[in-house]
N, CA, C and O atoms as a GROMACS GRO file, in nm:
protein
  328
    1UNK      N    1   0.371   9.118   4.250
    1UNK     CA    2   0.378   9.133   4.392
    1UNK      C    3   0.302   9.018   4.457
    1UNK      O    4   0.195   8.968   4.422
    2UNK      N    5   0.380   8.990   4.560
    2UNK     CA    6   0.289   8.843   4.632
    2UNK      C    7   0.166   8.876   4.707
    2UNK      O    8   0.111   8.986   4.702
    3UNK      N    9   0.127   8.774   4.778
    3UNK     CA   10   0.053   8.792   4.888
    3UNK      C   11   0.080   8.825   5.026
    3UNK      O   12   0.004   8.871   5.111
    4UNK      N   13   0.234   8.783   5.034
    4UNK     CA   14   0.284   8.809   5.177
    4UNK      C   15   0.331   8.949   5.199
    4UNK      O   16   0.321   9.023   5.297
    5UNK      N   17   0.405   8.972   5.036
    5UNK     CA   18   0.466   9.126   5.061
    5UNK      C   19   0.325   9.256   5.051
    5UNK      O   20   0.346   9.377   5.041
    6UNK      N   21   0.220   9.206   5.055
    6UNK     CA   22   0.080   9.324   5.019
    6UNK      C   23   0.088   9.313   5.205
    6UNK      O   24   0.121   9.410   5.273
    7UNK      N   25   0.055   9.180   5.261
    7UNK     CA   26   0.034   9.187   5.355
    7UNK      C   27   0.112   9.274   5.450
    7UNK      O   28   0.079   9.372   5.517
    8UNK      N   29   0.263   9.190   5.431
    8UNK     CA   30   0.394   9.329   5.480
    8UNK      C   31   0.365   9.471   5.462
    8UNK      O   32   0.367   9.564   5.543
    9UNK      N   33   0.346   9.468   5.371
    9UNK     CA   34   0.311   9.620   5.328
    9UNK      C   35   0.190   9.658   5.399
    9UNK      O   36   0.203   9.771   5.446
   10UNK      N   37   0.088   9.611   5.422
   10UNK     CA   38  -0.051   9.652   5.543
   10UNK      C   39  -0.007   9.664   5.655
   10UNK      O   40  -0.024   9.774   5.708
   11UNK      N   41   0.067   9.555   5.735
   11UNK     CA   42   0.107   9.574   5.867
   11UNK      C   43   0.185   9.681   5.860
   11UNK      O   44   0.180   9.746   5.964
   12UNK      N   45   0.256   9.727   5.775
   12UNK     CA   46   0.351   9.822   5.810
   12UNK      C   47   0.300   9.969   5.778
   12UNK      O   48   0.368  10.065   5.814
   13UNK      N   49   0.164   9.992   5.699
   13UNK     CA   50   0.113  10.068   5.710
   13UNK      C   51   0.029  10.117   5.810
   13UNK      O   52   0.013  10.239   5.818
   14UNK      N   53  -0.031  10.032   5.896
   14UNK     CA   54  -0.113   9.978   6.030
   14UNK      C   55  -0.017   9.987   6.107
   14UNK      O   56  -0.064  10.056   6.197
   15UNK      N   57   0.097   9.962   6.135
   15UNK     CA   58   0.193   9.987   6.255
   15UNK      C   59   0.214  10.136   6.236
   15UNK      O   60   0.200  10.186   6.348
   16UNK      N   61   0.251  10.262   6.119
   16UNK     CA   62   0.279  10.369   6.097
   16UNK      C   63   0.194  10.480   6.105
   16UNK      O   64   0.233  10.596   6.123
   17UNK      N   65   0.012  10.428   6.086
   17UNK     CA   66  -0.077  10.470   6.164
   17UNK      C   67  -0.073  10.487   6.251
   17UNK      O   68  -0.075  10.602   6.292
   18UNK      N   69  -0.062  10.342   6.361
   18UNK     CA   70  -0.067  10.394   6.525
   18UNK      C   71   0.077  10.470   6.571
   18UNK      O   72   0.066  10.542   6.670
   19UNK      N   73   0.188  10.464   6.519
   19UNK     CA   74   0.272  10.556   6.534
   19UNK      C   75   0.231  10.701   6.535
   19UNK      O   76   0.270  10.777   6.625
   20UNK      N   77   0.158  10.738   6.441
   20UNK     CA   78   0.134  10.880   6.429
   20UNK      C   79   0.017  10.886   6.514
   20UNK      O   80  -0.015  11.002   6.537
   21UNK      N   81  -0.053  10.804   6.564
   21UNK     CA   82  -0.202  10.832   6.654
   21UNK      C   83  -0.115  10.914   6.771
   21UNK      O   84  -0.120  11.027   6.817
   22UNK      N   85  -0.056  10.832   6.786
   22UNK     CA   86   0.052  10.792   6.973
   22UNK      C   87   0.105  10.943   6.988
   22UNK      O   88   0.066  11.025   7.071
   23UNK      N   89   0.243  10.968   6.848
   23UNK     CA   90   0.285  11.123   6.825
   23UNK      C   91   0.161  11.239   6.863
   23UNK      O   92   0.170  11.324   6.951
   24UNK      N   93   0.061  11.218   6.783
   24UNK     CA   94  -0.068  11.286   6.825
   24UNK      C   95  -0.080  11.320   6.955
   24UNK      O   96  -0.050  11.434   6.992
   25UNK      N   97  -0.131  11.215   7.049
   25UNK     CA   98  -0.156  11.196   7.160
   25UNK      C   99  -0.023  11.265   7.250
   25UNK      O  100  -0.052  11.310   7.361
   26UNK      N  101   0.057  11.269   7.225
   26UNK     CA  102   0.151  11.303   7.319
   26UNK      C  103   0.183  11.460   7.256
   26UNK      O  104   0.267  11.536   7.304
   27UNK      N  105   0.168  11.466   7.235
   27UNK     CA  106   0.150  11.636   7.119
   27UNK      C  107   0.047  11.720   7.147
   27UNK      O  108   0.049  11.843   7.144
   28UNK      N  109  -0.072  11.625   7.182
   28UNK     CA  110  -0.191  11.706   7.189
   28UNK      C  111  -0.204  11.642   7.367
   28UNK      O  112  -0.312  11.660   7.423
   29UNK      N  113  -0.131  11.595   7.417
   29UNK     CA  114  -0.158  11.620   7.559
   29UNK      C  115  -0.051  11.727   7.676
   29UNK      O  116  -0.073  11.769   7.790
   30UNK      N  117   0.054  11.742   7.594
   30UNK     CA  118   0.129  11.797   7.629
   30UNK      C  119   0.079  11.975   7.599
   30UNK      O  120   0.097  12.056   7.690
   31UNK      N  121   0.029  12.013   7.488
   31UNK     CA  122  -0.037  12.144   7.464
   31UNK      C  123  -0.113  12.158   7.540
   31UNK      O  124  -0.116  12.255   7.616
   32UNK      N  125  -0.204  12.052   7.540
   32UNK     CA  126  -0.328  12.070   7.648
   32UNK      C  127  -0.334  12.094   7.783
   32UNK      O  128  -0.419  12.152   7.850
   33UNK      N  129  -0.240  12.045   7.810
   33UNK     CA  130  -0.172  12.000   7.983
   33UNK      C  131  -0.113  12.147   7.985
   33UNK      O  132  -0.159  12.211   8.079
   34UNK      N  133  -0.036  12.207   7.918
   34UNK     CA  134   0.041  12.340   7.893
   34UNK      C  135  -0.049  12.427   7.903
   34UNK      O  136  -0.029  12.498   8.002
   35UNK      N  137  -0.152  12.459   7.837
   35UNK     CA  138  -0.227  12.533   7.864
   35UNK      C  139  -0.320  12.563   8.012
   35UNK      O  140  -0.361  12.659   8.077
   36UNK      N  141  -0.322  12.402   8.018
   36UNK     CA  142  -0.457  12.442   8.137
   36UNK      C  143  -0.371  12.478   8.240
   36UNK      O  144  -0.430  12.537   8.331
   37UNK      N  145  -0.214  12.458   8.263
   37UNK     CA  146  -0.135  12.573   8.355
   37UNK      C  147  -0.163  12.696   8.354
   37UNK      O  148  -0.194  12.764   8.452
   38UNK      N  149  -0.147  12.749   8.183
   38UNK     CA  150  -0.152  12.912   8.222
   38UNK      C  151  -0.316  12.960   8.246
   38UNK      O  152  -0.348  13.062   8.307
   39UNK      N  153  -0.435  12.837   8.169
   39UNK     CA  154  -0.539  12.929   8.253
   39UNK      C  155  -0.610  12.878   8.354
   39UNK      O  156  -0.721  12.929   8.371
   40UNK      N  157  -0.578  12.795   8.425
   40UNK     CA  158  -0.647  12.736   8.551
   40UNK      C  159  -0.629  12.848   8.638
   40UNK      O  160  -0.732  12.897   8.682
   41UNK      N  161  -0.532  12.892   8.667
   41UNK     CA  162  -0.567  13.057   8.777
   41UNK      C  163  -0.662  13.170   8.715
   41UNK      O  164  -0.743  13.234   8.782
   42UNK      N  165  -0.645  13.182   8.614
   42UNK     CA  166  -0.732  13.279   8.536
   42UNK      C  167  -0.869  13.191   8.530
   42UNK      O  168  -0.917  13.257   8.438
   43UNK      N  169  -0.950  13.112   8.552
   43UNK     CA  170  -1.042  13.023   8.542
   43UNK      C  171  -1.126  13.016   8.662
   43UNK      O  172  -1.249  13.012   8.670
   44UNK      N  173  -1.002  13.016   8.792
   44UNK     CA  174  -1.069  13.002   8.899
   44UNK      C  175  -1.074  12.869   8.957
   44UNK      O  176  -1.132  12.841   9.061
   45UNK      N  177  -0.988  12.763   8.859
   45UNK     CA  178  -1.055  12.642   8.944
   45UNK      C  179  -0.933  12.600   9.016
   45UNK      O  180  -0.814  12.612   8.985
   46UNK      N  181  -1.005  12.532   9.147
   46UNK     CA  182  -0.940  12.477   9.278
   46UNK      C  183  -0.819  12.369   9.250
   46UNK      O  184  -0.805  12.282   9.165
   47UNK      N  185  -0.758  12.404   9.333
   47UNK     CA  186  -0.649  12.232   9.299
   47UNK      C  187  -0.657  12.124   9.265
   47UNK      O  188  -0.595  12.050   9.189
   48UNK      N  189  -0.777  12.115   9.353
   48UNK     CA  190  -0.861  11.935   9.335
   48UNK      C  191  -0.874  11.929   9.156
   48UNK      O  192  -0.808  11.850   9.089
   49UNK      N  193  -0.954  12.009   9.109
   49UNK     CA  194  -0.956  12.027   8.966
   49UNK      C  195  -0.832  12.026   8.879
   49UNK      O  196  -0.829  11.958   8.776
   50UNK      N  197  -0.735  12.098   8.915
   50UNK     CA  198  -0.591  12.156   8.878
   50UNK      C  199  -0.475  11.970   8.880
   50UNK      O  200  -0.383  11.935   8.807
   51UNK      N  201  -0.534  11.911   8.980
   51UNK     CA  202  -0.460  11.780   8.990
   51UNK      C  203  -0.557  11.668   8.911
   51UNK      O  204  -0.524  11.552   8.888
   52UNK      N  205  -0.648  11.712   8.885
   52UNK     CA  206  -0.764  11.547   8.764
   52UNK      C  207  -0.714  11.644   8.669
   52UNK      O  208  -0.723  11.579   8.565
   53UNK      N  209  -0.674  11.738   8.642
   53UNK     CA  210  -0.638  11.780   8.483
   53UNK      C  211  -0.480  11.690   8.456
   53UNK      O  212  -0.454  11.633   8.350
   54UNK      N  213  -0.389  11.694   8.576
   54UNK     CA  214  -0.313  11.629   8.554
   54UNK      C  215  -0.291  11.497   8.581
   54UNK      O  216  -0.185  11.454   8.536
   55UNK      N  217  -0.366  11.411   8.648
   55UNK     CA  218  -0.391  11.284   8.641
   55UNK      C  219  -0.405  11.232   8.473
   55UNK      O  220  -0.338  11.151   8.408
   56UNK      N  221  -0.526  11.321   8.435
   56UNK     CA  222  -0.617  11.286   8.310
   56UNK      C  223  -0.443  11.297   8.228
   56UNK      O  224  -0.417  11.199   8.158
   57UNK      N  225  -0.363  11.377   8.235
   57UNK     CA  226  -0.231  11.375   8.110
   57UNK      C  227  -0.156  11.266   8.145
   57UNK      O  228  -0.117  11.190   8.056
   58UNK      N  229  -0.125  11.244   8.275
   58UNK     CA  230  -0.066  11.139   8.314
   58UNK      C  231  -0.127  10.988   8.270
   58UNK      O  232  -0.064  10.883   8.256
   59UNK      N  233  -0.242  11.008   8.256
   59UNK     CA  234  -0.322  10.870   8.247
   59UNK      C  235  -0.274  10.885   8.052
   59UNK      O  236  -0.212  10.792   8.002
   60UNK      N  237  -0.305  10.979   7.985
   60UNK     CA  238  -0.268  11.028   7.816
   60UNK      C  239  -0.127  10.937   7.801
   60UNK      O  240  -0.120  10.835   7.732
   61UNK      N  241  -0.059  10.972   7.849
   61UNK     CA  242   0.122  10.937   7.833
   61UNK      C  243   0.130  10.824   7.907
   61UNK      O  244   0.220  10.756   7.858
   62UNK      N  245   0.078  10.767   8.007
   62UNK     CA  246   0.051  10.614   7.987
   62UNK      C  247   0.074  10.543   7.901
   62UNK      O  248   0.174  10.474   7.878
   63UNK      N  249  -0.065  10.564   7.821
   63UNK     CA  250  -0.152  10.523   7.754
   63UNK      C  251  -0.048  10.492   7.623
   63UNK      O  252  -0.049  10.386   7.560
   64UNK      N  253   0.030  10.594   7.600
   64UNK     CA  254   0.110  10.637   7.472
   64UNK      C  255   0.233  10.527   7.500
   64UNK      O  256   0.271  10.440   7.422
   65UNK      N  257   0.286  10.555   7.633
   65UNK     CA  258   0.389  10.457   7.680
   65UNK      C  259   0.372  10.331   7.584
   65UNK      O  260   0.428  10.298   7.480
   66UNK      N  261   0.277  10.277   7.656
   66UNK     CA  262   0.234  10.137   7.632
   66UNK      C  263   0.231  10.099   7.504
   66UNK      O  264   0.264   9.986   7.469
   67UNK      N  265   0.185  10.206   7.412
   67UNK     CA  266   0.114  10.137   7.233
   67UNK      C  267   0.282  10.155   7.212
   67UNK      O  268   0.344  10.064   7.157
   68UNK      N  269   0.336  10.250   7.248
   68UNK     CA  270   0.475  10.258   7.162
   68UNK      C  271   0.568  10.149   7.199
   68UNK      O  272   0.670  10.113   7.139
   69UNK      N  273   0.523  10.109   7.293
   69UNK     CA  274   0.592   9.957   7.362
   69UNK      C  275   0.537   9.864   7.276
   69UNK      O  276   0.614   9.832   7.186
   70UNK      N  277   0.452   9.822   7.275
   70UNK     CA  278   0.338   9.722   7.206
   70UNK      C  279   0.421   9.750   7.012
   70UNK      O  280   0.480   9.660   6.951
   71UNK      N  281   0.403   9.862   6.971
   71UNK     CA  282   0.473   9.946   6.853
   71UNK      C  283   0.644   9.856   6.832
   71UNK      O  284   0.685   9.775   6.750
   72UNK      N  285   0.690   9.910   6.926
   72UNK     CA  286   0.827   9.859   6.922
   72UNK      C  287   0.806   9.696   6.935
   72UNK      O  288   0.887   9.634   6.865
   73UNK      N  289   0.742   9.636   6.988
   73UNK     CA  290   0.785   9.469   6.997
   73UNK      C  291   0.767   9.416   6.814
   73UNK      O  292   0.846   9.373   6.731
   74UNK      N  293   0.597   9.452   6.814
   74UNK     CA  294   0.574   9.465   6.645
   74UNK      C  295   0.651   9.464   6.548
   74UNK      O  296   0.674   9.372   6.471
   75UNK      N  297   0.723   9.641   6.552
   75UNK     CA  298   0.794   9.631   6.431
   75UNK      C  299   0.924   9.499   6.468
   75UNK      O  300   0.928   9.418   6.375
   76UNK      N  301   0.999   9.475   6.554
   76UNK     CA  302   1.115   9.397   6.567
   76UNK      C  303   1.050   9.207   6.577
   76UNK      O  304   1.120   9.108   6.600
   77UNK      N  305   0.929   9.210   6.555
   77UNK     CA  306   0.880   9.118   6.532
   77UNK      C  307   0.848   9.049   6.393
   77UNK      O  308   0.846   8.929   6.365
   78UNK      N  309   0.821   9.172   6.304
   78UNK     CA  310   0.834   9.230   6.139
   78UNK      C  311   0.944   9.185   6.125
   78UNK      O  312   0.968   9.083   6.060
   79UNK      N  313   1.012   9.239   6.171
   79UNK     CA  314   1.154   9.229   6.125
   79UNK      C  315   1.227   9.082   6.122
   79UNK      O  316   1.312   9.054   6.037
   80UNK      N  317   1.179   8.982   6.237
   80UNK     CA  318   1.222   8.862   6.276
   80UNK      C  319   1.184   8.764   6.151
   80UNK      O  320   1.255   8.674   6.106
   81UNK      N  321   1.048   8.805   6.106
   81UNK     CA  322   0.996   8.738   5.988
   81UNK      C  323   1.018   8.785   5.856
   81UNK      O  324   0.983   8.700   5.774
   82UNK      N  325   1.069   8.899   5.798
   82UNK     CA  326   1.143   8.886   5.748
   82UNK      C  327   1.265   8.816   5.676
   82UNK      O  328   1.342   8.882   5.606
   0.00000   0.00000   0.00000
């Protein structure tokens, strides 16, 4: 095995990492976000609160947007060198 294909083989393990971080993140913001619907009335807290819970998911799925963008140029960049 060469040196280039170990390397191939790292980046593409390192690109399949942050794939699954991102899945994570959008998995675990979407539960989270889900939940604090059903207990923010049961909780008591005000709108003002009720809207930074959803900023804070909105700002999550951003965030996710972007790496999976960043993700996608990568792998088709892999691929170019190839």
């Amino acid at each position: 095995m060469s040196a280039q294909d170990e390397t191939a083989r790292a980046r593409d393990r390192a690109l399949a990492a942050r794939g699954r971080m991102v899945s994570l993140v959008i998995v675990g913001t979407m539960v989270l976000w889900m939940l604090s619907l059903w207990l923010a009335p049961r909780l008591g807290l005000t709108p003002r609160q009720s809207i930074l819970i959803d900023l804070f998911a909105l700002a999550a799925l951003l965030w996710s947007f972007i790496v999976s963008w960043q993700l996608k140029r990568a792998r088709r960049d892999a691929q170019a060198d190839r």
